[in-house]
Backbone bond lengths (Angstrom), bond angles and torsions (degrees), N, CA, C in turn:
res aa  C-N    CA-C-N  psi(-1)  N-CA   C-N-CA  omega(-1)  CA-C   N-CA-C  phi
1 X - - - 1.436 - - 1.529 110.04 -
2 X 1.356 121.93 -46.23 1.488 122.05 166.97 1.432 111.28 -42.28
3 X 1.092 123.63 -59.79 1.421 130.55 -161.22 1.917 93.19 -68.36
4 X 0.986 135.77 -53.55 1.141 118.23 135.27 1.609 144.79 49.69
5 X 1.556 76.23 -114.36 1.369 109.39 164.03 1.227 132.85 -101.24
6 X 1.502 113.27 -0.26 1.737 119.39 172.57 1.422 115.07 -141.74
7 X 1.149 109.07 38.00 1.499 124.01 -162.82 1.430 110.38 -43.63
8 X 1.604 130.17 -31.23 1.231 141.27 -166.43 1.963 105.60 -87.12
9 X 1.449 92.93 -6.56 1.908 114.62 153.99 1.109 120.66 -60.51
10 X 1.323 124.96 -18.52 1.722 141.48 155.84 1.007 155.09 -143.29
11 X 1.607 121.11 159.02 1.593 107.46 -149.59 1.752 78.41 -90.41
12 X 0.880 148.34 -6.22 1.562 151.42 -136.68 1.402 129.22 158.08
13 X 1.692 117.48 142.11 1.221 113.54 175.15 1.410 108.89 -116.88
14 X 1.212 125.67 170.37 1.532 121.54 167.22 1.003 108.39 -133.12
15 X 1.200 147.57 81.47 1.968 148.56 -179.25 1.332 107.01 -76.70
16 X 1.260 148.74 142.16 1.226 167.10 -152.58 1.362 112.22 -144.05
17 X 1.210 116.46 100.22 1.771 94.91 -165.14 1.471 156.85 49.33
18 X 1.708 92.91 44.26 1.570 86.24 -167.71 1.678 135.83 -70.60
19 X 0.833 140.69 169.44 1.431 118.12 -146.13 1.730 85.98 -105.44
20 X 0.835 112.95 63.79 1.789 107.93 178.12 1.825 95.18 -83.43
21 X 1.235 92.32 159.87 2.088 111.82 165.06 1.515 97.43 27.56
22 X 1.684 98.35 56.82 1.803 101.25 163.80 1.445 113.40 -60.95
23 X 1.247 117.79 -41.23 1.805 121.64 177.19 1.589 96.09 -54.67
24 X 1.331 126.01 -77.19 1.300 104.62 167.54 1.397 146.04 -24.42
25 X 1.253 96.19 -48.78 1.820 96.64 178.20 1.825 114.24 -67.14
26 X 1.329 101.45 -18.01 1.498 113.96 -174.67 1.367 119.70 -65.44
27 X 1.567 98.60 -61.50 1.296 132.93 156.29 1.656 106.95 -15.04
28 X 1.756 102.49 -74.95 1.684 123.28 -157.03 1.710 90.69 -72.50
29 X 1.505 117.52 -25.83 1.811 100.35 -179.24 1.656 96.87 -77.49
30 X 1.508 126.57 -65.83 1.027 113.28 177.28 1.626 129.73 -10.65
31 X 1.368 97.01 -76.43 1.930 112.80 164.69 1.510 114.95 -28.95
32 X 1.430 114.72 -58.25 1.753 118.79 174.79 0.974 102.31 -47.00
33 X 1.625 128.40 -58.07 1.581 119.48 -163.09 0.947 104.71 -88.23
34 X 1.065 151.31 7.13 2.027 155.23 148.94 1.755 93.88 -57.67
35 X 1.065 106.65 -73.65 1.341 117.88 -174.26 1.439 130.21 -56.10
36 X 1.049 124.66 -28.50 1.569 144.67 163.76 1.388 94.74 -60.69
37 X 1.592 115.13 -73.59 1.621 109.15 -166.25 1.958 122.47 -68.78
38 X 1.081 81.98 16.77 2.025 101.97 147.77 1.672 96.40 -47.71
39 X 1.264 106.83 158.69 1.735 127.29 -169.61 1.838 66.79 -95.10
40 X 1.645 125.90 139.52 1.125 148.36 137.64 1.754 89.97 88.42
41 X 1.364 120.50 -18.65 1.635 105.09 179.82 1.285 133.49 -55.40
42 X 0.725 129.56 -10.35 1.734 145.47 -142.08 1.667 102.04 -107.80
43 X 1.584 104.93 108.54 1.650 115.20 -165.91 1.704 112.65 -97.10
44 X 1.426 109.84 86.75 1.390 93.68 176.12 1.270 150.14 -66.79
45 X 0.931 137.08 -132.18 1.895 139.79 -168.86 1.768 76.22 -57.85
46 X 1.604 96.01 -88.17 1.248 111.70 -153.36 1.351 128.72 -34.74
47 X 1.675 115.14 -42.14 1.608 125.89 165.53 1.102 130.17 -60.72
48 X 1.162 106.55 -10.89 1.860 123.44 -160.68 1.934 77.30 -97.73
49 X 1.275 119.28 -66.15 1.163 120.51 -179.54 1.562 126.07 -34.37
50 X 1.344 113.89 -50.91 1.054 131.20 141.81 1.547 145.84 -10.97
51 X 1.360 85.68 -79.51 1.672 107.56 155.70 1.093 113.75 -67.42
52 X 1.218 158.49 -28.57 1.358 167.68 122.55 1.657 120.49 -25.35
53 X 0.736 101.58 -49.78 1.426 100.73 157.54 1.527 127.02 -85.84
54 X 0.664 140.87 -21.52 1.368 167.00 113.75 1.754 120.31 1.13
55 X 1.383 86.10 -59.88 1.784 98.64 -179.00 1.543 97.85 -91.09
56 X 0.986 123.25 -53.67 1.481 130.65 -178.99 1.704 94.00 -44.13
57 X 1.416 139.94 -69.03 1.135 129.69 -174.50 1.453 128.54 -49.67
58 X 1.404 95.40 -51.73 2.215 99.31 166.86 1.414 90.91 -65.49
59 X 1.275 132.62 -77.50 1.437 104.22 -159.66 1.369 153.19 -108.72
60 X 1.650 86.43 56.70 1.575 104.01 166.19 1.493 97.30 73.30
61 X 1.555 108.59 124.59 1.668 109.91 157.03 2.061 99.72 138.52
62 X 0.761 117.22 158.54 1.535 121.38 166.14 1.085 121.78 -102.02
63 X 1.702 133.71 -27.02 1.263 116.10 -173.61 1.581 90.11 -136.06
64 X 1.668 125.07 -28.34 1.158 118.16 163.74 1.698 126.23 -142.64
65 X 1.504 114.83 -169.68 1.136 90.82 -160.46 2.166 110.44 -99.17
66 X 1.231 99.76 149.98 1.438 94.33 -172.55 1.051 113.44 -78.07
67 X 1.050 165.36 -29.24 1.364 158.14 131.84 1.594 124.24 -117.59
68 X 1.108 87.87 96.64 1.855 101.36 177.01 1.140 131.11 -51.20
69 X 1.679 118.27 -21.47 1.588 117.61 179.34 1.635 89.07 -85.11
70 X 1.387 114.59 -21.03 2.203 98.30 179.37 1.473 111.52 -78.52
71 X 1.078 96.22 -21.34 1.795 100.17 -175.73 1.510 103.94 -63.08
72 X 1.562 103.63 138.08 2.037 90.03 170.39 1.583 78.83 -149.08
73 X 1.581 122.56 78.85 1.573 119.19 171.06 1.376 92.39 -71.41
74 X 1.606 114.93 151.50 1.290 130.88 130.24 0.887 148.10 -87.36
75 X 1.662 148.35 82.28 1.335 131.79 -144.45 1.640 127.71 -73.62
76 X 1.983 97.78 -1.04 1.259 107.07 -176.19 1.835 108.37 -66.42
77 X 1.595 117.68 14.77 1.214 116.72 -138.90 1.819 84.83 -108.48
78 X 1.077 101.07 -32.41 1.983 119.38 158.44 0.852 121.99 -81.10
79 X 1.323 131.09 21.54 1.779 142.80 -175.11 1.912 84.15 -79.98
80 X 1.343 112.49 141.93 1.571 147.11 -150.34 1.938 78.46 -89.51
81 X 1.120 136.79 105.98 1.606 145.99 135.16 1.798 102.76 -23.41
82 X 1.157 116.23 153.17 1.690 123.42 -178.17 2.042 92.28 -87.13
83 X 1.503 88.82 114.43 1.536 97.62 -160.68 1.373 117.31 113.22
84 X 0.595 109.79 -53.45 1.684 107.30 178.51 1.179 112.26 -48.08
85 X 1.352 125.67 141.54 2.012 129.31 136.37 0.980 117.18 -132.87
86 X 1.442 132.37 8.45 1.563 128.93 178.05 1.535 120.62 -122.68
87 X 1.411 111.60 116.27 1.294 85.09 175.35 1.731 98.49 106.30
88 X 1.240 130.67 21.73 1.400 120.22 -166.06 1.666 81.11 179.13
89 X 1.836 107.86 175.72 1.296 133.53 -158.84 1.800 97.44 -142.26
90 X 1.303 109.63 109.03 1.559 136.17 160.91 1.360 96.45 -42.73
91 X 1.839 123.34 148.87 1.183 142.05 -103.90 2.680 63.64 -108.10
92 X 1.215 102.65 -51.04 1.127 101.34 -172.33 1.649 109.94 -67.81
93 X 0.859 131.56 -47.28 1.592 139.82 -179.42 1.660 89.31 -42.76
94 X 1.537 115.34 -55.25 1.744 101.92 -167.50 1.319 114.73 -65.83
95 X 1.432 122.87 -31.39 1.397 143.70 168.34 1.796 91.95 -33.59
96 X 1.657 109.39 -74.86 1.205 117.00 -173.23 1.616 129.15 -52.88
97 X 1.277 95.58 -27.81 1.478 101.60 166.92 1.330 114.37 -121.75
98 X 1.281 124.44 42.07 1.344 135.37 132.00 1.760 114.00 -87.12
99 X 1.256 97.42 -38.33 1.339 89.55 177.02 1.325 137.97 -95.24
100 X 1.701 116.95 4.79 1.289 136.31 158.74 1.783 114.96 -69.45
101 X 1.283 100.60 -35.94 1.614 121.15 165.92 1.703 110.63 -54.81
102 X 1.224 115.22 -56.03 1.154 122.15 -130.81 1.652 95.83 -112.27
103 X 1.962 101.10 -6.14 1.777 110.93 174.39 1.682 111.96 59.85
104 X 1.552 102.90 -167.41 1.417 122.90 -159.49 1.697 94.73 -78.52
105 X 0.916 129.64 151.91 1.683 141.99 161.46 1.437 119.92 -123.22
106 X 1.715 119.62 135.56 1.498 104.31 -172.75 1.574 99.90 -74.88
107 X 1.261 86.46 -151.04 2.010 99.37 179.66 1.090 101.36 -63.21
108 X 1.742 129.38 -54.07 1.284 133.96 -166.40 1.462 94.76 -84.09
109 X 1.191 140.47 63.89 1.524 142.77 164.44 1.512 117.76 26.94
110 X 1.543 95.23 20.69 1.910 94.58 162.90 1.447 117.87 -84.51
111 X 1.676 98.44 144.70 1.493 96.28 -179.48 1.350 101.54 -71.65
112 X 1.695 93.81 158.26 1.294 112.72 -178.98 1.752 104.35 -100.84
113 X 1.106 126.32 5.27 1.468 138.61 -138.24 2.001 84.36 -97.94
114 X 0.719 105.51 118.82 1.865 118.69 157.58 1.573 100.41 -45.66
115 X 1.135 113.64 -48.28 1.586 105.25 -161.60 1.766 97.90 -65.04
116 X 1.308 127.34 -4.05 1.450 107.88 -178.46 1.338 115.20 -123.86
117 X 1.333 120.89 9.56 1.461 135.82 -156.95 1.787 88.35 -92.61
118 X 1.365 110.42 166.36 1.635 94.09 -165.18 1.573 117.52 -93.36
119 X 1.209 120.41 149.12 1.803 94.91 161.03 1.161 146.15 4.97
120 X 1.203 140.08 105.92 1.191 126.75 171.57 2.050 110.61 -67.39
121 X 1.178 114.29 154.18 1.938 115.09 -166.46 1.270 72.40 -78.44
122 X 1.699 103.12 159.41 2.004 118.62 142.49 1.539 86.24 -92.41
C-alpha cells in the first residue's frame, strides 16, 4: 500500500509472489488435476523433468525462463517414437502438457490466460 501511495519512496520493488487472481490460480490448479487424471495423462517425476529441461533449453535461461510470452515450446516435440519409453512423453502425457502450456479455455475456446488478453490503453 505504501508503494502505492509514495511510490517516489523507491528506487525499486521486489514482490515475490503476489497473491493476485487467487480465484484464478485455483481455478488453473483445479484444471491440472482434471487433466492429469486422463487414463495415461499423469506426468511424473521423470516427465516433468523432462519437460523442464526441455523448455529451459529452447528458451534460454538455467533455472527459469527469460521471457515467457517468446517462448512457444511444444511438448509434442517429446512425443515417445514407435519403440521408445525412455526419455520421451506418451501420446496422452503430451496432450497433458500441451494443455498446461496452452492454460484454461472458455466454452468458445478462448484463452482464459492474462498473458493474451490485450493491452490495457495509457
Amino acid at each position: 500500500m505504501e508503494a502505492q501511495r509514495y511510490p517516489t519512496d523507491f528506487d525499486g520493488i521486489v514482490a515475490g509472489a503476489p497473491a493476485n487472481y487467487m480465484s484464478q490460480l485455483f481455478g488453473l490448479s483445479s484444471y491440472q488435476q482434471q487433466i492429469m487424471a486422463r487414463p495415461g495423462g499423469y506426468l511424473g517425476q521423470a516427465q516433468r523433468d523432462l519437460l523442464q529441461k526441455s523448455v529451459l533449453a529452447e528458451c534460454g535461461g538455467d533455472a527459469f525462463i527469460r521471457d515467457p510470452m517468446a517462448c512457444h515450446f511444444d511438448p509434442a516435440k517429446l512425443a515417445c517414437k514407435p519403440g521408445q519409453s525412455d526419455g520421451c512423453l506418451t501420446a496422452p502425457q503430451v496432450a497433458s502438457a500441451k494443455a498446461f502450456y496452452d492454460g484454461r479455455r472458455t466454452r468458445r475456446a478462448r484463452s482464459c490466460s492474462r498473458a493474451t488478453a490485450p493491452a490495457p490503453r495509457a
